[in-house]
MDAnalysis code that builds the backbone (N, CA, C; Angstrom):
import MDAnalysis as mda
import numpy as np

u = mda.Universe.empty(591, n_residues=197, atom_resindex=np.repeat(np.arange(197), 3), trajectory=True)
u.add_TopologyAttr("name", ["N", "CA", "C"] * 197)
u.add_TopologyAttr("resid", np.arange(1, 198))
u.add_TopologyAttr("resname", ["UNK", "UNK", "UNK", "UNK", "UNK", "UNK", "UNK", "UNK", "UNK", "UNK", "UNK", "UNK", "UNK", "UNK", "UNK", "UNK", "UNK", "UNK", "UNK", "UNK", "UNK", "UNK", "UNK", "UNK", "UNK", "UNK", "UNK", "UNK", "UNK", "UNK", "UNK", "UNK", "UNK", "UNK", "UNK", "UNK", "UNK", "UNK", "UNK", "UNK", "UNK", "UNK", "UNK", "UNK", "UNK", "UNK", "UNK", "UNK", "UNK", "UNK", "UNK", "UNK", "UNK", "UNK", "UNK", "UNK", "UNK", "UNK", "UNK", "UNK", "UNK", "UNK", "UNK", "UNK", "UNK", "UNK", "UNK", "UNK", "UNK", "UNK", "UNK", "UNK", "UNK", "UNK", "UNK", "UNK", "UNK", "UNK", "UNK", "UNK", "UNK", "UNK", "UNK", "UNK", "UNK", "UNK", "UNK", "UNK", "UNK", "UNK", "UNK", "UNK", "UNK", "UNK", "UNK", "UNK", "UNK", "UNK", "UNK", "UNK", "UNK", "UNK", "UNK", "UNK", "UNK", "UNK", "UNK", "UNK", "UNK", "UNK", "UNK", "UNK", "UNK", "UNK", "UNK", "UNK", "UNK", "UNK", "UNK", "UNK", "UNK", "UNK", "UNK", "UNK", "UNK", "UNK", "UNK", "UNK", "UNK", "UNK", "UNK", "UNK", "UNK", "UNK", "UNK", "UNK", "UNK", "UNK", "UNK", "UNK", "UNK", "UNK", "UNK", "UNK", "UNK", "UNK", "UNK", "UNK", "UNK", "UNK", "UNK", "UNK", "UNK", "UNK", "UNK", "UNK", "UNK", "UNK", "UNK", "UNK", "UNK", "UNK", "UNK", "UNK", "UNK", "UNK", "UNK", "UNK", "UNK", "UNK", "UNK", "UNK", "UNK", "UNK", "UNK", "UNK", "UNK", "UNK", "UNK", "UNK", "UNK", "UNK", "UNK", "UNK", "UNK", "UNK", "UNK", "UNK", "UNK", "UNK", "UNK", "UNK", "UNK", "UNK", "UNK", "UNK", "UNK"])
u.atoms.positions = np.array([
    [78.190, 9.834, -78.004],
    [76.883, 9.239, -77.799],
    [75.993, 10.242, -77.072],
    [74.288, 10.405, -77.667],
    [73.672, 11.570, -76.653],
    [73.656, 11.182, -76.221],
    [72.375, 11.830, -75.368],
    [71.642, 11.184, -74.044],
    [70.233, 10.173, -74.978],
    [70.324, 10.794, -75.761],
    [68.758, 10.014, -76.049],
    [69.146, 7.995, -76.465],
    [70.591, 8.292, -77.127],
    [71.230, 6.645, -77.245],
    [71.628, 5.831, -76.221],
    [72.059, 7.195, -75.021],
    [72.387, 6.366, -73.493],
    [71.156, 5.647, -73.211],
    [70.079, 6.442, -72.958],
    [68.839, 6.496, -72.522],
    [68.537, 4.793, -73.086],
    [68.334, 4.753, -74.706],
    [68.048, 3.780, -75.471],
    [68.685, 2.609, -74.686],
    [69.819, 2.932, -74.894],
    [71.099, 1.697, -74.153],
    [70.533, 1.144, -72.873],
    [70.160, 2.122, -72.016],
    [70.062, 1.771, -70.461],
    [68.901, 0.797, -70.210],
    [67.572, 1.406, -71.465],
    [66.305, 0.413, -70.926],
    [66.711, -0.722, -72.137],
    [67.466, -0.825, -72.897],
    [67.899, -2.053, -73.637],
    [68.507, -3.250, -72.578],
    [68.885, -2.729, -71.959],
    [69.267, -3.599, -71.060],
    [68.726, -3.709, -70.077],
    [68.368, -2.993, -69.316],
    [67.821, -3.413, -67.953],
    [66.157, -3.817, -68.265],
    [65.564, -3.578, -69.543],
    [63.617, -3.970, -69.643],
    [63.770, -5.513, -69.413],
    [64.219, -6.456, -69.884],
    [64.265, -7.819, -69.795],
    [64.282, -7.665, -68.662],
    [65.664, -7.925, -67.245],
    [65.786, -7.986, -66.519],
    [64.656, -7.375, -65.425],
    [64.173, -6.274, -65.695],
    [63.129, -5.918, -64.918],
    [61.825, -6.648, -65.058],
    [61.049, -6.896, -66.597],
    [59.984, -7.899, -66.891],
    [60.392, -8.950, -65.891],
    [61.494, -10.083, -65.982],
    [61.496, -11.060, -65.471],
    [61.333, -10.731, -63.734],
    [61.545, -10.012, -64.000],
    [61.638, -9.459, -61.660],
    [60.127, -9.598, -61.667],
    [59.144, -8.677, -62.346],
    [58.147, -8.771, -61.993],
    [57.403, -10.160, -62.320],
    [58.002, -10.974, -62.971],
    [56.666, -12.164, -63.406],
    [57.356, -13.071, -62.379],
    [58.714, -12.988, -61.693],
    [59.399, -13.373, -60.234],
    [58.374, -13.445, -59.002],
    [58.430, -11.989, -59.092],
    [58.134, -11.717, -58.296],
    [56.114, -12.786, -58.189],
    [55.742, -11.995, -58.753],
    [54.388, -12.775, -59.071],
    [54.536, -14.053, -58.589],
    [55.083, -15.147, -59.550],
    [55.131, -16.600, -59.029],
    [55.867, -16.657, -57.103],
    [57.026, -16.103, -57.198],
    [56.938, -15.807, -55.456],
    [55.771, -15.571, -54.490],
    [54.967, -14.721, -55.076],
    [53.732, -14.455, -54.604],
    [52.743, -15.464, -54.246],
    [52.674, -16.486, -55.691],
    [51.995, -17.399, -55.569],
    [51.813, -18.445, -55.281],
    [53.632, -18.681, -54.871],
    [53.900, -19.563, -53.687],
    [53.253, -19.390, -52.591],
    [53.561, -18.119, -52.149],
    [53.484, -17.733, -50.628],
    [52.279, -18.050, -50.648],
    [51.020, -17.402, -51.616],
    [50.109, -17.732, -51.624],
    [49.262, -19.532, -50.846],
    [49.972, -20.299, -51.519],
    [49.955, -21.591, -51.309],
    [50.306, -21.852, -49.932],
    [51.058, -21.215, -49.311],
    [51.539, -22.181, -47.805],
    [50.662, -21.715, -47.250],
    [49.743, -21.380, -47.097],
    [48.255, -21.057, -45.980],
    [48.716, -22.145, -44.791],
    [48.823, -23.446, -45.030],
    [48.806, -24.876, -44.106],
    [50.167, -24.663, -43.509],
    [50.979, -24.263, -44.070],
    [52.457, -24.411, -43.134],
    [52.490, -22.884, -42.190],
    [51.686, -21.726, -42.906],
    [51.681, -20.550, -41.926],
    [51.454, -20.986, -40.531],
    [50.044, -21.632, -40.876],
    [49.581, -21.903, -39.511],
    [49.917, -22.776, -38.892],
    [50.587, -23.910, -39.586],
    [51.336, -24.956, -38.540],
    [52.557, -24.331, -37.893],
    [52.909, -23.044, -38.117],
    [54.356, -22.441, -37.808],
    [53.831, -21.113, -37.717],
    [53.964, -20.947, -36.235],
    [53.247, -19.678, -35.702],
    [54.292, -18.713, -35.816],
    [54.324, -17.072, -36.353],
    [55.443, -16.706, -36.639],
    [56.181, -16.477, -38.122],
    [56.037, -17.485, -38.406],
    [56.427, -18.190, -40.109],
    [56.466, -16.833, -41.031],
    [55.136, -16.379, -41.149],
    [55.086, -15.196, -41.763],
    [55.965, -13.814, -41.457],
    [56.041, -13.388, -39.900],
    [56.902, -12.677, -39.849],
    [58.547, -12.437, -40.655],
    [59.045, -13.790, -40.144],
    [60.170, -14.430, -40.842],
    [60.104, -13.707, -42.224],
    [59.316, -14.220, -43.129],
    [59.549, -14.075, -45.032],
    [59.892, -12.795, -44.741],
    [59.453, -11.527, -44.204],
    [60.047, -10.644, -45.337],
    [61.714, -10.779, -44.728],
    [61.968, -11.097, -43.688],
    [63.732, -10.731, -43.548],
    [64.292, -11.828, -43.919],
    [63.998, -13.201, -44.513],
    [64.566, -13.976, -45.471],
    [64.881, -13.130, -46.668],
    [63.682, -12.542, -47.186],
    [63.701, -12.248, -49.087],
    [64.691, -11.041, -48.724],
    [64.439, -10.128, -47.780],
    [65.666, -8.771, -47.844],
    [66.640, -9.208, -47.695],
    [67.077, -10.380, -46.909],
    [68.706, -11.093, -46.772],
    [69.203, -11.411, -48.196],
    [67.863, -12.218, -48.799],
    [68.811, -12.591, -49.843],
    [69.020, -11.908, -50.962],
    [68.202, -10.641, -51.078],
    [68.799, -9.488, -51.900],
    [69.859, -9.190, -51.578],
    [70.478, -8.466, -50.005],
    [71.214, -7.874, -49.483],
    [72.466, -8.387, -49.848],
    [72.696, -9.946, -49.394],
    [74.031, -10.837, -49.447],
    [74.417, -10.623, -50.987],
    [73.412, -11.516, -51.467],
    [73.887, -11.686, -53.287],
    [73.784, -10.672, -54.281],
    [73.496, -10.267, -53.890],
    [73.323, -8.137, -54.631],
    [74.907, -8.083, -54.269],
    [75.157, -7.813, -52.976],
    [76.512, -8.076, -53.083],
    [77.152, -8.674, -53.407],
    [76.977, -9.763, -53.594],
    [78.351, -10.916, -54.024],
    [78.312, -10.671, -55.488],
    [76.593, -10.547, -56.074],
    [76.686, -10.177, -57.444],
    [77.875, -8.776, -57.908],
    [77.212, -7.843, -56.784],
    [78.062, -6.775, -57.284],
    [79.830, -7.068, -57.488],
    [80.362, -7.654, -56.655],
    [81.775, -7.549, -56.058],
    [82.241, -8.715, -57.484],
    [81.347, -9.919, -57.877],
    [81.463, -10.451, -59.475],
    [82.062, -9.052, -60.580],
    [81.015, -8.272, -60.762],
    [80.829, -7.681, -61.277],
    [81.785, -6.869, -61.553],
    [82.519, -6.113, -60.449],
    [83.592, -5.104, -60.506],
    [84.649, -5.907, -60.569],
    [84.885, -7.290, -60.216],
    [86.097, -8.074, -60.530],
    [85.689, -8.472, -61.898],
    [84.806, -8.768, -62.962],
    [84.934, -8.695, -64.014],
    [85.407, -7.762, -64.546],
    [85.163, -6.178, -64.764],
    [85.135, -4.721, -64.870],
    [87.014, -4.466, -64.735],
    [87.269, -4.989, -63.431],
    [89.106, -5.052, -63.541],
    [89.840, -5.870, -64.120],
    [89.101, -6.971, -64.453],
    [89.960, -7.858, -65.514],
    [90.576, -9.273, -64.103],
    [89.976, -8.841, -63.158],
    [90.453, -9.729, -61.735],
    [90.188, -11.315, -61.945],
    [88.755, -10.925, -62.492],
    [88.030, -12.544, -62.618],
    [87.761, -12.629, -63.863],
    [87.603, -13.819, -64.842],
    [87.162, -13.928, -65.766],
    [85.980, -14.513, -65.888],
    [85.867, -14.425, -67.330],
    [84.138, -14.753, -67.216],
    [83.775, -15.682, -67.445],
    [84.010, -16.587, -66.899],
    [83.958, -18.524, -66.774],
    [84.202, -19.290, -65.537],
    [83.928, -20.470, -64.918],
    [83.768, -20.563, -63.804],
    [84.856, -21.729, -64.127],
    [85.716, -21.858, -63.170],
    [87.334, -22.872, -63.294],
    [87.394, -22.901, -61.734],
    [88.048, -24.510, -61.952],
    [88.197, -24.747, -60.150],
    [89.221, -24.263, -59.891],
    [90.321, -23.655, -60.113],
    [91.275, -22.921, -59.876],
    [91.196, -21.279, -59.773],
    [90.056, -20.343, -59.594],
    [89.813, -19.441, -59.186],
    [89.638, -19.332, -57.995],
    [90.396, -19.161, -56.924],
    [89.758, -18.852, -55.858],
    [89.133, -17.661, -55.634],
    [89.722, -16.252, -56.159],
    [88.773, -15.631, -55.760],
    [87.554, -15.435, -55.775],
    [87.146, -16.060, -56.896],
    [85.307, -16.213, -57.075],
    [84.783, -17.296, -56.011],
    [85.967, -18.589, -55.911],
    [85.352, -19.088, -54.707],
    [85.278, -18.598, -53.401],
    [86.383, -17.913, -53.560],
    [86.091, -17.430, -51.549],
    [85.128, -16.244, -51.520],
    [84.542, -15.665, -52.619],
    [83.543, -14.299, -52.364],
    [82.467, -15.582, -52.683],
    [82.112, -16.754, -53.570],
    [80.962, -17.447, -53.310],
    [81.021, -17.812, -51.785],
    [81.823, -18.358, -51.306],
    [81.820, -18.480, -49.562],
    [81.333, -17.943, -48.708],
    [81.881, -16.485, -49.151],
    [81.784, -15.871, -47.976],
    [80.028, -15.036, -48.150],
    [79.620, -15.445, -49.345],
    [77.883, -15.242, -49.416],
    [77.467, -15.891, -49.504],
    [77.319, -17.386, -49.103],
    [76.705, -18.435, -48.787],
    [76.775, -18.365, -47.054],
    [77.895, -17.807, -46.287],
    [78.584, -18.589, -45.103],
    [77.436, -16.825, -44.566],
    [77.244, -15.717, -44.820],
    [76.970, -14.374, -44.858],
    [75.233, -14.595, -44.818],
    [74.409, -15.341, -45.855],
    [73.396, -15.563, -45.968],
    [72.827, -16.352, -45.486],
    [73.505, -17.619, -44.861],
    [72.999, -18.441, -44.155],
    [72.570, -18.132, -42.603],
    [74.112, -17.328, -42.224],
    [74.118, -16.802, -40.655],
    [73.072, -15.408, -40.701],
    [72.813, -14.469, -42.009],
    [71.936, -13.526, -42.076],
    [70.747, -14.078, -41.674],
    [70.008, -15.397, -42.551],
    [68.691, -16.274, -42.207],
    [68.408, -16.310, -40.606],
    [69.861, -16.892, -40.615],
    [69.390, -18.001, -38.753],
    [69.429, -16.603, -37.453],
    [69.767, -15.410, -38.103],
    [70.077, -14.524, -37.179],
    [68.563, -14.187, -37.334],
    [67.970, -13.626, -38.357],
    [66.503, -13.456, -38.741],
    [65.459, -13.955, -37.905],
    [65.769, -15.299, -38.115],
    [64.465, -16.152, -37.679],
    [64.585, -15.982, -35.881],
    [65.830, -16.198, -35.630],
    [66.081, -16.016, -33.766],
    [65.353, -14.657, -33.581],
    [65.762, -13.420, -34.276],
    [65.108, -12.356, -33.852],
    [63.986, -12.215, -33.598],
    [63.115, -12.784, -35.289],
    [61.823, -12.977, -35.061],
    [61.128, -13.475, -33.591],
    [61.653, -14.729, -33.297],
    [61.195, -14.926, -32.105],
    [61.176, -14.630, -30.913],
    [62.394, -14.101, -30.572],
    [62.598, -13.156, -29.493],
    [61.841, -12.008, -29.422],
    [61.542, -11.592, -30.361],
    [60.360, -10.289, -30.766],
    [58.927, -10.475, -30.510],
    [58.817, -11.822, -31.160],
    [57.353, -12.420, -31.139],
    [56.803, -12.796, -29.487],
    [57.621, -13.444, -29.047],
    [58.012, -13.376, -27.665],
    [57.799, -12.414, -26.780],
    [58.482, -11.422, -26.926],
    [58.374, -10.498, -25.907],
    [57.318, -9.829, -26.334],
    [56.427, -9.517, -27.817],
    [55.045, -9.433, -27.742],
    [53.812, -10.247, -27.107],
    [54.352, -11.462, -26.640],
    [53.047, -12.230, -26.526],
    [52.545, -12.831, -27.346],
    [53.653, -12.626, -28.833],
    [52.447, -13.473, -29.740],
    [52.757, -14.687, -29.951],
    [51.945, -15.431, -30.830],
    [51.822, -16.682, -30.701],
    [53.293, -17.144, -31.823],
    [54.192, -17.714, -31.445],
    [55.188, -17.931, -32.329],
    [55.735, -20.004, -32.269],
    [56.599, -20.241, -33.113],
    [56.901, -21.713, -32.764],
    [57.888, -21.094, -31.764],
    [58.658, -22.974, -31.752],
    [59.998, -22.765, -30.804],
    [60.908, -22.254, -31.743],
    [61.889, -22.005, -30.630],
    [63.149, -21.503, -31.053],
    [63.905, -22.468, -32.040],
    [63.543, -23.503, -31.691],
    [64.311, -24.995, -32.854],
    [63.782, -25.171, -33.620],
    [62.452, -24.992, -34.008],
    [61.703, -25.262, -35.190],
    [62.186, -24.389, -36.506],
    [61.928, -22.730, -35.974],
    [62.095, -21.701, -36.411],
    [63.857, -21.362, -37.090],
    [64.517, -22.379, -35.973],
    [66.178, -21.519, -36.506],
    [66.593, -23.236, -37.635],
    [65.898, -24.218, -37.500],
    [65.753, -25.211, -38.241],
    [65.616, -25.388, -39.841],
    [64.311, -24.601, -39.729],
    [63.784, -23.845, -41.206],
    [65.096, -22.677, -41.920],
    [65.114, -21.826, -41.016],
    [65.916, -20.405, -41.793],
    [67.382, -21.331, -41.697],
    [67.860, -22.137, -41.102],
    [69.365, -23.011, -41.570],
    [69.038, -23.812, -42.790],
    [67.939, -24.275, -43.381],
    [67.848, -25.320, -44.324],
    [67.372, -24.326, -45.547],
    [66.919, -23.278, -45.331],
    [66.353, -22.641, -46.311],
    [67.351, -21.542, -46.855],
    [68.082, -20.725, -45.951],
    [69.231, -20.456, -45.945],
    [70.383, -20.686, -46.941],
    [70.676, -22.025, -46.227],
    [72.009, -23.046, -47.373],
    [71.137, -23.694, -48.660],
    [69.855, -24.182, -49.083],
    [69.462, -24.291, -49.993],
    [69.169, -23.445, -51.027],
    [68.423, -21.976, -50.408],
    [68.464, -20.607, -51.468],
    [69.735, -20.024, -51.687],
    [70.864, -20.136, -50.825],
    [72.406, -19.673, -51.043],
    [72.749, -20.451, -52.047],
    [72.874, -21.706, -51.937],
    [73.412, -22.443, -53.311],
    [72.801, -21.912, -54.498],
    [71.504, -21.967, -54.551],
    [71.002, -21.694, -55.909],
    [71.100, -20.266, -56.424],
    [71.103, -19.252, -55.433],
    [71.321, -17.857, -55.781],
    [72.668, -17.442, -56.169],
    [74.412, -18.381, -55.672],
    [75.052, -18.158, -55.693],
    [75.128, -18.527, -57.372],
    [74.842, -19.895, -57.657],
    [75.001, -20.709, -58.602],
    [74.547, -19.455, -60.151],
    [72.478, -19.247, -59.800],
    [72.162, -18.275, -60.486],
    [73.266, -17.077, -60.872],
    [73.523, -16.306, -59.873],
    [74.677, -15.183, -60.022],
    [75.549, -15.261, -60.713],
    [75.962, -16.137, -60.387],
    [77.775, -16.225, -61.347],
    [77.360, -16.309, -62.900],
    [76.608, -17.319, -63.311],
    [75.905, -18.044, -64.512],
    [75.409, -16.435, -65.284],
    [74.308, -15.750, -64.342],
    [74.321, -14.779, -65.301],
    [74.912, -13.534, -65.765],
    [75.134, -13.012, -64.406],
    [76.689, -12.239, -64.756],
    [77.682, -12.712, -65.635],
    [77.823, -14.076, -65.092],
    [79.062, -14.742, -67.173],
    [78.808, -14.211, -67.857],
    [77.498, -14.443, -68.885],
    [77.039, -14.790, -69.552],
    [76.814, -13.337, -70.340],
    [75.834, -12.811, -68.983],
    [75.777, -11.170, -69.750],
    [76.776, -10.079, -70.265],
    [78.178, -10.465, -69.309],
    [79.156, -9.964, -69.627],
    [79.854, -10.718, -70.777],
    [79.490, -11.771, -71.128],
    [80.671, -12.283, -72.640],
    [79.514, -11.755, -73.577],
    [78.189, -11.514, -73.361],
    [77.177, -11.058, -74.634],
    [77.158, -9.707, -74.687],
    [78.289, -8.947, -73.936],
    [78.285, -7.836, -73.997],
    [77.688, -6.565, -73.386],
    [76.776, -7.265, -72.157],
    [75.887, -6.653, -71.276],
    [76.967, -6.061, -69.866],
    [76.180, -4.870, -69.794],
    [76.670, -4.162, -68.311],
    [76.440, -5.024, -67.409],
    [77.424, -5.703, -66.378],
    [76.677, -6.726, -65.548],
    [76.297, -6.185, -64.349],
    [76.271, -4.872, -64.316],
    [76.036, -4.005, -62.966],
    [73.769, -3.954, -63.499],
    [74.225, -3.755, -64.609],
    [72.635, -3.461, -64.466],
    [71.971, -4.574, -64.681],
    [72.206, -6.132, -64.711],
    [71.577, -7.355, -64.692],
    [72.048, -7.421, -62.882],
    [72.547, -7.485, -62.384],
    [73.083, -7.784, -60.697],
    [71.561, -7.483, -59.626],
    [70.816, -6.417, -59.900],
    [69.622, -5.880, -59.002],
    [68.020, -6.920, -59.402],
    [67.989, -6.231, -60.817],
    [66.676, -7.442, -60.947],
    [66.963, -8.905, -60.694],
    [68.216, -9.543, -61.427],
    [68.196, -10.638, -61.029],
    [68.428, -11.142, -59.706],
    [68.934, -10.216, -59.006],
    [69.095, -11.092, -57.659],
    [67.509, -10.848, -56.738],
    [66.790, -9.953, -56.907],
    [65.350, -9.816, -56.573],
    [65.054, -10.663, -56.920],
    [64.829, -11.302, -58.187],
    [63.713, -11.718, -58.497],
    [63.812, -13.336, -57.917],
    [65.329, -13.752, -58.605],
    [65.702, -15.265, -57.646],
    [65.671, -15.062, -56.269],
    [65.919, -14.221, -55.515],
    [65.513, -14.078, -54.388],
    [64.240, -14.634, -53.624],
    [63.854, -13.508, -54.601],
    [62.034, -13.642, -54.201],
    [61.473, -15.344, -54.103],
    [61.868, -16.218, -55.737],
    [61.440, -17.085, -55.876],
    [61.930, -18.017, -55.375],
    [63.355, -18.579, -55.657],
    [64.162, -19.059, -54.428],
    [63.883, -19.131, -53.197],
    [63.807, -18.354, -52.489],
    [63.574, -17.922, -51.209],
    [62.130, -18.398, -50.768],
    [61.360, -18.135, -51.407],
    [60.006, -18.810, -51.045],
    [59.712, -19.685, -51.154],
    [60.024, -20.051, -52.492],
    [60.391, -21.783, -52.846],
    [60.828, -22.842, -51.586],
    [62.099, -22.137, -51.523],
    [62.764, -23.240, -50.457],
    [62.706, -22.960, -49.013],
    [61.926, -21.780, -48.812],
    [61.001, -21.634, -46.954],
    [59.771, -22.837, -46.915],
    [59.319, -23.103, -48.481],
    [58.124, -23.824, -48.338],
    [58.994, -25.337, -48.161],
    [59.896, -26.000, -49.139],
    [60.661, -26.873, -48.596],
    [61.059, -27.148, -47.385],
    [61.431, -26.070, -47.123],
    [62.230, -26.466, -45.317],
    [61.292, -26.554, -44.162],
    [60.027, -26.237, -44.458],
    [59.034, -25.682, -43.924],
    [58.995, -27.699, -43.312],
    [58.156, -27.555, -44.856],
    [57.812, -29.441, -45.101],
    [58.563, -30.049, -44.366],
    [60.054, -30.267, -45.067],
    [61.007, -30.991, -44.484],
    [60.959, -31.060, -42.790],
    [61.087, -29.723, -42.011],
    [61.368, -29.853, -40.668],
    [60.178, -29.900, -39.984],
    [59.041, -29.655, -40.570],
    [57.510, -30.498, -39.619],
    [57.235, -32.042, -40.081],
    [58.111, -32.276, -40.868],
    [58.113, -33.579, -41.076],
    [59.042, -34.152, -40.235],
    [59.961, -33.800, -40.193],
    [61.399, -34.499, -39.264],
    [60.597, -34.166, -37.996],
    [60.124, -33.018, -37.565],
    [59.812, -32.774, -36.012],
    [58.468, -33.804, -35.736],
    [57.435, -34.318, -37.074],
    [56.690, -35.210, -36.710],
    [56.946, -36.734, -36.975],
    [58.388, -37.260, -37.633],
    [58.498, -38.505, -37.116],
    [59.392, -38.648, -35.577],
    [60.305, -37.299, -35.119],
    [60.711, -37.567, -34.136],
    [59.435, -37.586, -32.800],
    [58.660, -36.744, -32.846],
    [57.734, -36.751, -31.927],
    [56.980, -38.015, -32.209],
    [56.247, -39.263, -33.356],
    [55.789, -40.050, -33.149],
    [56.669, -41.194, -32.943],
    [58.098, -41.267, -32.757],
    [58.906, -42.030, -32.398],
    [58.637, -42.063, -31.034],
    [58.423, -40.858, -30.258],
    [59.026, -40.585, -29.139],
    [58.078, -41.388, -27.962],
])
């Protein structure tokens, strides 16, 4: 095979995967766009996103990858059975990895924000959100991962070069998606406990 068929091969596969990152990415955007009202009800908030979206590249990029090379050895197969553990305990351990990555995030943030002076929420509001947003984008990113790595690998695709765009791009959207959820959810819980109170 030359180089000019490698070449062919390489953007055969990875152009999809990259298109979809960017039109990801975009609608991520245009989430974020939208929470104007929860920024400012959650002082800080913004800092937070970008070390949510790099966590959840970081974790599931990995977990994608470590799929990937256990497909590649013949370790894991390419179907999801409740009798695999090893795919379950590497889904574990990047759900259990991404969640504690979030809640470590958001604490920093504030401790940072803090010792600037700037205007940030509490510490409970803030580690509230990145725990709910956390375990909600972990499920779905884990779920995403496996599904397309299967899939690309029984259709004959390198699953190393679907593993990067796709976990960006669900990242991105995921991730923003469900900061705006948790967002809702826990100024909602924090405003029926405060009008209880």
């Amino acid at each position: 095979m030359g180089l000019r068929d490698v070449a062919r091969e390489a953007y055969r596969e990875a152009l999809p995967a990259l298109a979809a990152s960017v039109v990801g990415g975009l609608v991520a955007g245009v989430v974020l766009g939208e929470m104007q009202a929860e920024l400012q009800a959650v002082p800080g908030l913004l800092v937070f996103v970008p070390a949510l979206l790099a966590t959840r590249g970081n974790v599931y990029g990995s977990f994608g990858a470590r799929v990937s090379t256990g497909l590649h050895q013949g370790l894991v197969e390419p179907r999801v059975r409740a009798g695999d553990a090893r795919l379950r305990r590497a889904a574990t351990a990047a759900l259990l990895n991404g969640v504690c990555a979030s809640v470590f995030a958001a604490a920093l943030a504030v401790v940072v924000l803090r010792a600037l002076d700037s205007p940030v929420a509490s510490a409970g509001v803030m580690l509230a959100i990145a725990l709910l947003a956390g375990v909600l984008s972990g499920i779905a990113l884990t779920a995403v991962v496996v599904v397309v790595v299967f899939a690309g690998y029984r259709r004959g695709h390198n699953p190393d070069a679907l593993v990067g765009p796709i976990v960006t791009t669900t990242g991105d959207v995921f991730g923003v998606l469900f900061l705006l959820l948790s967002v809702r959810a826990v100024l909602a819980a924090v405003g029926l406990l405060g009008g209880g109170a």
